[in-house]
Residue, then its C-alpha position, 0 to 999 in steps of 0.5 A: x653708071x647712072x640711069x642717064x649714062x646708060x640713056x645716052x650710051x644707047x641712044x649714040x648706039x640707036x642713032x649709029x645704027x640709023x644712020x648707016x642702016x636706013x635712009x633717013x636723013x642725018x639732021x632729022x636722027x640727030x634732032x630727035x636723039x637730042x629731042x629724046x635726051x632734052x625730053x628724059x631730062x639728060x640734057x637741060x634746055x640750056x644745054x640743048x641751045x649750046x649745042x644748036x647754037x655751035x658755029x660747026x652745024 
């Protein structure tokens, strides 16, 4: 497994984590996940639209 597969398994774990453990809220753990994986270059900025523009958020 690549470098970036490994960068979003533990990035899914840290972001599950927040989730139930803290009171921080939903959209503000799942803008900076995504923030982190477009920042590292997992994700390309066109990507990181899809995902925002997607009908279901």
């Amino acid at each position: 497994m690549e470098w970036q597969g490994i960068l979003t398994l533990a990035t899914l774990f840290s972001v599950l984590s927040t989730l139930m453990l803290t009171r921080f809220s939903a959209d503000l753990v799942l803008m900076a996940a995504l923030a982190l994986l477009l920042i590292l270059g997992v994700l390309s900025p066109a990507e990181a639209w899809l995902v925002l523009a997607t009908q279901g958020l």
